[in-house]
C-alpha positions, -999 to +999 in steps of 0.1 A: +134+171+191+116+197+169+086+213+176+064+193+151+075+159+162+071+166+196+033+176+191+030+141+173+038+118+194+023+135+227-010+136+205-004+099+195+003+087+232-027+104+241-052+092+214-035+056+222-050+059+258-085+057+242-078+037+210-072-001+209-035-007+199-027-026+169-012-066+174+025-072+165+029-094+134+047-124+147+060-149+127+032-172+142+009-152+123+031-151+093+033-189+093-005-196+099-011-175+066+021-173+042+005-150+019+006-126+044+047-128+037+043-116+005+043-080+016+029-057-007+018-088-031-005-098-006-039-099-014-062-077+001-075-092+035-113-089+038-115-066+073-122-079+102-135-053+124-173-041+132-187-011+116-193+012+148-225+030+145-223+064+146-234+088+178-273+094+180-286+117+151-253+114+130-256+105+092-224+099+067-226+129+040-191+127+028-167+102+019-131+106+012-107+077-001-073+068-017-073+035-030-043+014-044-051-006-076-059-041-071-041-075-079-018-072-108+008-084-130+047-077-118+054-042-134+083-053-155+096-084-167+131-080-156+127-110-129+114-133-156+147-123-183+168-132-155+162-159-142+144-178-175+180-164-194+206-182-170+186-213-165+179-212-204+215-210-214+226-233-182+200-261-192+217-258-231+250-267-211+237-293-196+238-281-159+202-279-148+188-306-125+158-325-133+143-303-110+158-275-126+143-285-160+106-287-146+109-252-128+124-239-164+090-252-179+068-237-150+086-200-157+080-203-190+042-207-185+040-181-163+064-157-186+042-164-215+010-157-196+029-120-184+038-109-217+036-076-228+011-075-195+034-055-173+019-042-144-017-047-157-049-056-133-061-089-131-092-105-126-084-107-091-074-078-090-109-065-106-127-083-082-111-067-053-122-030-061-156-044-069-161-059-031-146-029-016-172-011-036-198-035-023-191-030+016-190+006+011-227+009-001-238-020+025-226-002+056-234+032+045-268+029+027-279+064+041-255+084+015-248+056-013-287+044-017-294+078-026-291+098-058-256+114-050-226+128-068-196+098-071-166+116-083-133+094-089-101+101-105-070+078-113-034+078-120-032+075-158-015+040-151-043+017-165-042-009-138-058+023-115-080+032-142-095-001-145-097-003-108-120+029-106-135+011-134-150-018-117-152-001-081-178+026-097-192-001-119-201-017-086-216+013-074-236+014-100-247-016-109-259-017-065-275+020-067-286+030-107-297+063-095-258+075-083-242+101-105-211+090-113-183+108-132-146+091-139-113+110-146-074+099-155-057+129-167-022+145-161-040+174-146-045+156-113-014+134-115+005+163-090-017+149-058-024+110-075+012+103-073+044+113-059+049+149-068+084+148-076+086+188-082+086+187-046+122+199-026+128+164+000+144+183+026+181+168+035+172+164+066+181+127+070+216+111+065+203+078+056+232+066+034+244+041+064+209+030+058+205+019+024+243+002+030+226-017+061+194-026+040+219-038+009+239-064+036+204-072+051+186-076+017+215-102+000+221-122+038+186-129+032+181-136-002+214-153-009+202-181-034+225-210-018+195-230-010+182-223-052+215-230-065+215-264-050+181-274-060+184-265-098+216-266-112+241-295-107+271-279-099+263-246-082+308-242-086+299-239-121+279-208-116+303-186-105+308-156-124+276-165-145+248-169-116+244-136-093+224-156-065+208-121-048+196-117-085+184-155-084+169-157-049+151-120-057+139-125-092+123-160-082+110-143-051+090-122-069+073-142-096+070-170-063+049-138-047+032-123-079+014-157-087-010-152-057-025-123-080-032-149-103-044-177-088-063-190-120-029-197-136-028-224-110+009-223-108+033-215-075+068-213-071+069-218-034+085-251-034+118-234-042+121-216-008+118-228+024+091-215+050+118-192+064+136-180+032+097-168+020+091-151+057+129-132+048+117-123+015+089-104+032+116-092+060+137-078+032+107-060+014+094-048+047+123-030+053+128-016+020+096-001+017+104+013+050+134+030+042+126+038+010+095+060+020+112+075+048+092+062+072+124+042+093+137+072+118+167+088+102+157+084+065+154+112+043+118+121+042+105+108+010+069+113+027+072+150+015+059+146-022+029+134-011+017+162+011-002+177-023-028+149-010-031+158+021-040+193+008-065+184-015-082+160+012-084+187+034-095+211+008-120+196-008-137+182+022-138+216+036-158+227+004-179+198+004-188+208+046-195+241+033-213+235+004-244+212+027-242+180+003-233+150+000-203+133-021-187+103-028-151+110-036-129+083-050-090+081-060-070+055-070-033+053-071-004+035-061+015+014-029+042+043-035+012+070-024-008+052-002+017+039+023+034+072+030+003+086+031-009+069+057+028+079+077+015+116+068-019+109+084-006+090+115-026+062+111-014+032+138-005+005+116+018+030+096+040+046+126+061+019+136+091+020+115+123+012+132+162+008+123+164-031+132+152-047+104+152-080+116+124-069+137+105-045+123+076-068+111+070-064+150+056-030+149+055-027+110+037-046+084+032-044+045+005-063+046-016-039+069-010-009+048-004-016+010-021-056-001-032-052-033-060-027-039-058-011+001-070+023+006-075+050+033-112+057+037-123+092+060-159+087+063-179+123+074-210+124+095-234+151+107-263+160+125-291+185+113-289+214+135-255+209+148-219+222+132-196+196+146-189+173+119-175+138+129-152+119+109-139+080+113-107+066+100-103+033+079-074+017+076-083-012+044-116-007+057-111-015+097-114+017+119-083+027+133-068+056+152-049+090+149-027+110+169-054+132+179-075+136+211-114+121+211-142+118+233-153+099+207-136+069+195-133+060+167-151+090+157-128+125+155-142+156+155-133+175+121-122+207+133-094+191+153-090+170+128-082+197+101-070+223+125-042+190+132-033+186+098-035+218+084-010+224+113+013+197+099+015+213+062+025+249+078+052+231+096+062+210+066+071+245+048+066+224+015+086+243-011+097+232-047+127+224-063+129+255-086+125+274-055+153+255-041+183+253-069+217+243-057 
């Protein structure tokens, strides 16, 4: 076990020892609240814990947040051109059930409502950033009542830039005095998104891996039980009808429509309970894996240590400077999830190689729903140089592998001194320094 890992989880069984763990996701839970099984779909959960108030004579100065965009559109169209094209050309032959007719006519509504709207932010979606915006200011009116400096940058996607949009519109339109200034450029785009200059070290030999998730991800979504609901003869289909492709395509549109509820329309009555709960099983994994979060993948997690840095850098200048700052950023599930790995957050350190099971210590829907976000907020007390920070996790306080006296407070220099020690170990070089 190397040195760095080592440190980890020694720091992480001791933080637990003062931290309250995290429940498993059962499929109970899953069950009493299926949108929960749409993984990363899922719609941002309102939080449920209490704002802890901070230690006598502590004020928030600082805060520091990654946010993913909020409720959108699928980002291509690809399920839609599948599934719509076979069952298009299959109901010209004749093949479709009645029920297979009626479904065709529900896609097409829902196609015709996503066209040319690929990936972009819905009203839902919108509305998501703005009450994230709204509990921020309500539990910390000592630094967002006052006149201070907001500053927020995007990924030049425009489903993140219309989610800074309406989270600093909601700022504003709660505190007219804030001084709020908005970004999307390339410029920031090497810490807002994967950095993909970045050298992934080989250090992983996960191809084993992405053969078990294939097996795991067409066992699950197989498309028997489709087949037999919308097309006559499902022996007629063979050669013409991938059912993985079926099962996943419909999957996905079946999940997306929770990000549109106004539509009115839902696709859940072509799955049963179970097969919807091993869609999110399949996704769960993947996202695992993909990230190299699930122990022995390649550490994907690596081209987003450029965030790390500039968290840690620019709230080192904002300590030093004596003011106060609001500082926004809004990206992507593909950032936001590994970076919470990076940070050690609880909900984001149980991956595991048995899939089947690893909704039992991991869970999309605690990490990545639609518009979730990290959120460091930093107090301090006048006369006093120890500044205090607390972890959110989609706004509930949670905890990191480092020692406190203070939970769920951490005190920043351990904090930093933690983290800065993680990037020295990471050794994060890039690929132009690393040519085969």
């Amino acid at each position: 076990m190397n040195h760095l890992k080592q440190t980890f989880i020694c720091a992480f069984t001791a933080t637990m020892l003062c931290a309250p763990m995290q429940a498993q996701t059962s499929k109970a839970e899953l069950l009493a609240n299926m949108e929960l099984a749409t993984g990363n779909y899922c719609n941002y959960p309102l939080p449920k814990g209490t704002v802890t108030p901070a230690p006598a004579g502590y004020e928030p100065f600082y805060v520091s947040h990654y946010g993913r965009h909020g409720a959108r559109y699928m980002t291509d169209d690809d399920a839609y051109k599948y599934v719509i094209g076979k069952m298009d050309t299959a109901q010209a032959r004749g093949w479709l059930t009645p029920k297979g007719v009626e479904v065709l006519q529900r896609l097409k509504l829902a196609a015709a409502d996503a066209w040319h709207r690929d990936g972009d932010l819905t009203n839902l979606g919108a509305r998501q950033h703005q009450g994230i915006a709204h509990r921020l200011a309500t539990n910390y009116p000592q630094l967002l009542m006052q006149p201070v400096e907001v500053k927020a940058n995007s990924s030049t996607v425009r489903r993140c830039m219309l989610s800074m949009a309406n989270f600093c519109q909601e700022l504003k339109c709660m505190n007219p005095q804030l001084i709020i200034t908005m970004d999307a450029s390339e410029h920031d785009m090497y810490y807002l998104i994967p950095n993909d200059s970045i050298f992934i070290p080989k250090k992983g030999i996960d191809g084993h891996l992405y053969d078990k998730l294939d097996k795991f991800r067409h066992e699950k979504l197989n498309g028997r039980y489709q087949m037999q609901m919308l097309f006559k003869d499902p022996k007629q289909l063979e050669g013409f009808v991938d059912g993985y492709k079926l099962a996943d395509g419909l999957w996905n549109i079946a999940s997306n429509m929770h990000c549109l509820p106004e539509l009115n329309l839902s696709f859940n009555d072509l799955f049963t309970t179970d097969e919807l709960i091993d869609g999110f099983y399949v996704y769960n994994a993947s996202w695992c894996l993909w990230e190299g979060l699930m122990p022995g993948s390649r550490p994907n997690y690596y081209a987003i240590y450029p965030l790390l840095k500039n968290f840690l850098d620019e709230a080192d200048l904002m300590i030093a400077s004596g003011k106060k700052q609001v500082r926004l950023r809004f990206g992507h599930d593909s950032v936001l999830l590994p970076f919470s790995y990076i940070l050690g957050v609880k909900e984001a350190m149980g991956g595991t190689q048995d899939m089947e099971n690893l909704h039992n210590t991991f869970a999309l829907f605690r990490l990545i729903p639609m518009a979730g976000n990290v959120q460091l907020i930093f107090f301090r007390k006048q006369g006093s140089d120890d500044i205090l920070v607390k972890f959110l996790m989609n706004e509930n306080e949670t905890s990191i592998p480092i020692q406190t006296d203070c939970y769920p407070f951490y005190h920043w220099k351990d904090v930093s001194a933690y983290y800065r020690n993680i990037l020295k170990q990471a050794n994060v070089t890039y690929k132009d320094e690393n040519s085969d």
